[in-house]
C-alpha positions in Angstrom: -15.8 -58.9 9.5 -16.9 -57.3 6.4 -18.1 -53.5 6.6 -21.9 -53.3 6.3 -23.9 -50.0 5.2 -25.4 -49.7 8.7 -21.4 -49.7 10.3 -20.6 -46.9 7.2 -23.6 -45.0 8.2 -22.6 -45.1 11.4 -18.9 -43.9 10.9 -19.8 -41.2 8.7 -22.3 -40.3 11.3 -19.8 -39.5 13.6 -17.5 -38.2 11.3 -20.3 -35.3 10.4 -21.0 -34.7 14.4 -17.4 -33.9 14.8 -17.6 -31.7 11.6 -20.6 -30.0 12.8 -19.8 -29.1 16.1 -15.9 -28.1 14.8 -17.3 -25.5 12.2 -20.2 -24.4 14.4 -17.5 -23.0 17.3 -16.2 -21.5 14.2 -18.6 -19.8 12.9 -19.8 -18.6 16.4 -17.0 -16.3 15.5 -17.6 -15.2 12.3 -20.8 -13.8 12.6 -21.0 -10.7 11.8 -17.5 -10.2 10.6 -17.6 -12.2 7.4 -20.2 -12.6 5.0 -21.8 -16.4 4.3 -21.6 -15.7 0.8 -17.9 -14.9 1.3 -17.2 -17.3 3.8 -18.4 -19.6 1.3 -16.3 -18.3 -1.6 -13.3 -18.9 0.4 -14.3 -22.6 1.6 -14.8 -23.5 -1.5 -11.5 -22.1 -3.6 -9.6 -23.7 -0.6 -11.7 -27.0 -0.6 -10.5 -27.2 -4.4 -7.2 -26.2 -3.6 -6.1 -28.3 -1.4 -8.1 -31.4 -3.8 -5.7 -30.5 -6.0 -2.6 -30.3 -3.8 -3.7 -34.2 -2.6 -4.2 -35.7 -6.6 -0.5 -33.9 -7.3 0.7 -35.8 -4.3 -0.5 -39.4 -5.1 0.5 -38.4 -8.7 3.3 -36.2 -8.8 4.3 -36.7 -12.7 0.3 -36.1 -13.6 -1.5 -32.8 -13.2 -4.7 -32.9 -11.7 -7.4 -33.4 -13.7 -10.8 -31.7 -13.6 -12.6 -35.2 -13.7 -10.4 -36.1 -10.8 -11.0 -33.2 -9.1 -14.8 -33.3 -9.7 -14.4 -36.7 -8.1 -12.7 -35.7 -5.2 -14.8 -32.9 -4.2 -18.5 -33.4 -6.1 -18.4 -30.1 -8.1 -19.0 -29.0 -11.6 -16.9 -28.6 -13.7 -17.8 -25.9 -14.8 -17.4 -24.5 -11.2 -14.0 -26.1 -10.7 -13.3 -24.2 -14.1 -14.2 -20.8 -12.7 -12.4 -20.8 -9.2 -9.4 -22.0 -11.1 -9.3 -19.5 -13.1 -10.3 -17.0 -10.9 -8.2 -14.2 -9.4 -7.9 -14.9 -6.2 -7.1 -19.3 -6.6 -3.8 -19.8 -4.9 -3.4 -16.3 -4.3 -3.9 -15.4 0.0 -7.4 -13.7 0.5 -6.2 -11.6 3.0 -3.9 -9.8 0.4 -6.7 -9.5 -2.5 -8.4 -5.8 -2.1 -11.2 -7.3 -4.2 -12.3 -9.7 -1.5 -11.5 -7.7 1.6 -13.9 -4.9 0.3 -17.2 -7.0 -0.3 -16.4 -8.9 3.0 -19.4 -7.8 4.8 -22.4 -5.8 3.9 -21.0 -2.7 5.5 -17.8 -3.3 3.8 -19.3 -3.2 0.5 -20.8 0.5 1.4 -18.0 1.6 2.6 -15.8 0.7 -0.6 -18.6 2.3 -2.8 -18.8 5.3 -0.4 -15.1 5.9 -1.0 -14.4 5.0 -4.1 -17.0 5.7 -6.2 -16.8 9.7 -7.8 -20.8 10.2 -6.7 -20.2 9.8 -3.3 -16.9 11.8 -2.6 -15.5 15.5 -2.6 -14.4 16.5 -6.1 -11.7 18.6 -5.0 -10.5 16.3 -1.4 -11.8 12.8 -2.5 -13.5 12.1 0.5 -16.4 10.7 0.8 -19.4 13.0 1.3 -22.4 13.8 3.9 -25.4 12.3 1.8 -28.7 12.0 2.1 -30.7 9.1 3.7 -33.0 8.8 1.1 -33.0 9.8 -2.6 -32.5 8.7 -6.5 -29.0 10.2 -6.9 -26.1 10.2 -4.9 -28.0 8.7 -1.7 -27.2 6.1 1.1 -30.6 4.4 -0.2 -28.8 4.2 -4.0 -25.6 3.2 -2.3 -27.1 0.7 0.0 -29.1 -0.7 -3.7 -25.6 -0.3 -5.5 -23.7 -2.2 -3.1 -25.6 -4.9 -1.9 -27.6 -7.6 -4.0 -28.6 -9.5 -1.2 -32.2 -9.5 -0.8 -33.7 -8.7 2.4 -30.9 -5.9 3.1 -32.9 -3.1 3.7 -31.3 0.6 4.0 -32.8 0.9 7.4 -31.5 -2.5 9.0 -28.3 -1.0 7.2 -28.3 2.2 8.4 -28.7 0.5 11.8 -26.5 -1.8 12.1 -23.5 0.4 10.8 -24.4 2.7 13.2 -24.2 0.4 16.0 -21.2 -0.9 14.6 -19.9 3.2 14.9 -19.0 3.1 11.0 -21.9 6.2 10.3 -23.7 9.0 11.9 -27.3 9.2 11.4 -28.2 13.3 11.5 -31.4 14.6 12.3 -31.7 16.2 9.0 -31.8 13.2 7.2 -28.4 13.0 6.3 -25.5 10.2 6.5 -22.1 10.8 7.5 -19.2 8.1 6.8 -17.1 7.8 9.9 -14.7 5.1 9.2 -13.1 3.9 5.7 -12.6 0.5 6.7 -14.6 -1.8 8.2 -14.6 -4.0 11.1 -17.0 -4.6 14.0 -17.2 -3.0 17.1 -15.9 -6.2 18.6 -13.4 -7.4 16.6 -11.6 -4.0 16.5 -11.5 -4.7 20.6 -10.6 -7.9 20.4 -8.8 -9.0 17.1 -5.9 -9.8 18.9 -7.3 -12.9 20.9 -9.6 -13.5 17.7 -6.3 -14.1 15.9 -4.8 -15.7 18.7 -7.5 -18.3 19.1 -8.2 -19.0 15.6 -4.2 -19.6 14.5 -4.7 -22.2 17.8 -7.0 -23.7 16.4 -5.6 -23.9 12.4 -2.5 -25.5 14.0 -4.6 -28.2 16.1 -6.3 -29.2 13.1 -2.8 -29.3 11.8 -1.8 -31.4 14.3 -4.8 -34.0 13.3 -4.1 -33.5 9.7 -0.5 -34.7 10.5 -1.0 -37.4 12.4 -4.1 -38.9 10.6 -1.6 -39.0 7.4 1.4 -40.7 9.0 1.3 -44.4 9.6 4.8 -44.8 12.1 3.9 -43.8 15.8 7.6 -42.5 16.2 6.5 -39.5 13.3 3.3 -38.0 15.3 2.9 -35.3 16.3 1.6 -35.2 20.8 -2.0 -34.8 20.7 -4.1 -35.4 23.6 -7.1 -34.6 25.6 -8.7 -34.5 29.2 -12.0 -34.0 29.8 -15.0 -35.4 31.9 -18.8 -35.3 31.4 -19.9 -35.5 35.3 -18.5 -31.9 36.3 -20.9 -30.2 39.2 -21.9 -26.8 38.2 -21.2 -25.5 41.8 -17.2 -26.6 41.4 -16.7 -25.3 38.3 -15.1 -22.2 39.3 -12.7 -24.1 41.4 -12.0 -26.3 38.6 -11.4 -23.4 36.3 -9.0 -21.6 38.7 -6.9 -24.7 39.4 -6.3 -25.9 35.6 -5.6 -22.5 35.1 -2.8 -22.7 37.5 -1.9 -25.6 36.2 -1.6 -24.6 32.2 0.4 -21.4 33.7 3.1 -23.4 34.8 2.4 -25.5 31.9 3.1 -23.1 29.7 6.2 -21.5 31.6 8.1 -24.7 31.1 6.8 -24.8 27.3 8.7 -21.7 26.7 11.4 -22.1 28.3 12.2 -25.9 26.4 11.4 -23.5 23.1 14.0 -21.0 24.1 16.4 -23.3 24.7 16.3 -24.3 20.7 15.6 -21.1 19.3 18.3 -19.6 16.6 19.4 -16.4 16.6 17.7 -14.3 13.8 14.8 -15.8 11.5 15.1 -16.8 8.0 13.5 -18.8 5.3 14.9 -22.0 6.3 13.1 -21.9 9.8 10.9 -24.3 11.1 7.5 -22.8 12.9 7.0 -24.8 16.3 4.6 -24.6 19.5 2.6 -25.9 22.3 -0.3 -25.0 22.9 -2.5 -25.2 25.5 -6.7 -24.5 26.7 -9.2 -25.0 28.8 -12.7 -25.2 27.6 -16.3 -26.0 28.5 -19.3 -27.0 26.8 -23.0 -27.1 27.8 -24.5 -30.5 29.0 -25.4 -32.8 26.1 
């Protein structure tokens, strides 16, 4: 039966529910820890990178062109022009100091606050006690200096990064830096399971990305799920303490059937491989 607009809706539909609810969980995270505006910087060089890295695989003996890759992802040119020639395309953000620094707000104080000769010790280099308020050398010139967002104000700045145990407000007005890097409170607690979780997650969609792209049954990859939409509040605990149980043993089997094939030593020629497993729960729809 031919495919009408109302089936296409409909299948793009769910398509953008799955999206949705796949990069809201995701974001849920990254409050807080990661600018929009760099969040969105990094979305879109790897959007475009990996457009490219599809048109080179249908046409290997062709390079990617920029209509094609306008195509593919509905930019500009002119924007695919200047992440492509940007610093950071095909390079790992993690390892450019240029992006790390502006990640947040409070990051982009602090790499002003330490780098910049206004705001340090002439003879240490360390960055100085300053005022709260002022023209020169101030946190209210370094908060206008560092941030072009509107809507930042030095106060809700001030605040935050305090919270956040990056500054020390004193009661004569004056700021004192008291970390050089930046993360939040939380995520310097917790950035193990952050990392953890999110690498999960990366290799999941890896998973899908795998299996959506290979036509023989015999090449996929073991993806499944359980899950049930009638579970009584009142048993959930029980439930939870069960699976758990369950995905322990689970998991003790998992690594022992990965030990069994491990080499000894690693080197470049190694293949990455894992099971993972999780339990998770979601409010009533």
């Amino acid at each position: 039966m031919p495919q009408t607009a109302e089936n296409t809706l409909q299948e793009t539909a769910i398509l953008t529910r799955s999206i949705e609810f796949v990069v809201r969980n995701f974001v849920k995270i990254l409050v807080g820890k990661i600018s929009l505006v760099r969040l969105q910087q990094l979305v879109q060089s790897l959007y475009i990178e990996e457009a490219e890295n599809y048109l080179r695989r249908e046409r290997p003996d062709k390079e990617a062109s920029l209509t094609a890759l306008a195509v593919l992802t509905g930019a500009d040119t002119r924007k695919l022009t200047q992440v492509r020639n940007s610093d950071t395309y095909r390079r790992p953000h993690h390892e450019a100091p240029e992006f790390l620094g502006d990640v947040t707000p409070e990051s982009s104080v602090i790499e002003l606050w330490t780098s910049n000769p206004r705001f340090t010790d002439p003879k240490t280099g360390d960055p100085r006690v300053i005022d709260l308020w002022g023209e020169e050398a101030s946190f209210e010139t370094l908060v206008r200096e560092a941030i072009r967002t509107r809507g930042v104000t030095v106060q809700s700045i001030a605040r935050r990064m305090q919270r956040n145990n990056l500054v020390e407000l004193h009661e004569d007005g004056t700021v004192e830096l008291k970390l050089t890097t930046f993360a939040p409170l939380e995520l310097r607690q917790k950035i193990g399971e952050i990392k953890l979780g999110l690498d999960a997650a990366g290799h999941l969609l890896g998973t899908v990305h795998h299996n959506l792209a290979t036509e023989d049954p015999a090449e996929r990859l073991f993806q499944r799920g359980s899950w049930t939409h009638r579970l009584r509040p009142e048993n959930r605990q029980s439930l939870e303490a069960e699976v758990f149980r369950h995905l322990g043993r689970c998991d003790d089997k998992a690594r022992d059937i990965l030990e069994r094939y491990e080499e000894e030593g690693a080197s470049d020629d190694r293949l990455t491989a894992g099971v993972g497993l999780f339990y998770f729960e979601t409010e009533a729809f």
